[in-house]
C-alpha positions, 0 to 999 in steps of 0.5 A: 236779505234786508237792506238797510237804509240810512234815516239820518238825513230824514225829516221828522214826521211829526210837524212842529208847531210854527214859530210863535209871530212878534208882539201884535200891532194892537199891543203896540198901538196901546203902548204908544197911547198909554206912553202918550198919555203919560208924558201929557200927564207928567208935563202938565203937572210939570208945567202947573208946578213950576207956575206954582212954584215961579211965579211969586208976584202972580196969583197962579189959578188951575182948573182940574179937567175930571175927564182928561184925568179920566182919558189919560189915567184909563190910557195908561192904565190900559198900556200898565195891564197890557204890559204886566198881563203879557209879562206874566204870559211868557 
């Protein structure tokens, strides 16, 4: 005579994967600069705009940094990639 035995209340023994963690501090560090860089970005071509366009007894003058184009622009081409790589991830 077999007895029987109820499984239901058993755990599997195959263990499952553990749950994936959040976003990594590095991705968030990359928004941020990138974030950074776009609002310096924006507020410096704002600001060089509205002197351009306000100031009509004035000669207004601007000097074009290439290595801060080339800082911001690489900071938010940076947090541009990680974002759409990690989009196309899930």
């Amino acid at each position: 005579m077999a007895i029987r035995v109820s499984r239901e209340g058993a755990t599997d023994k195959k263990q499952n994967a553990p749950p994936a963690s959040g976003t990594p501090i590095w991705v968030w560090v990359v928004y941020a600069f990138g974030i950074l860089a776009a609002a310096i970005f924006a507020f410096s071509l704002l600001f060089t705009l509205g002197a351009l366009l306000l100031s009509e007894d004035v000669g207004v003058t601007y000097d074009v940094s290439t290595p801060a184009i080339v800082l911001w622009g690489g900071l938010i081409l940076a947090a541009v990639v990680t974002w759409v790589v990690r989009r196309r991830q899930r």
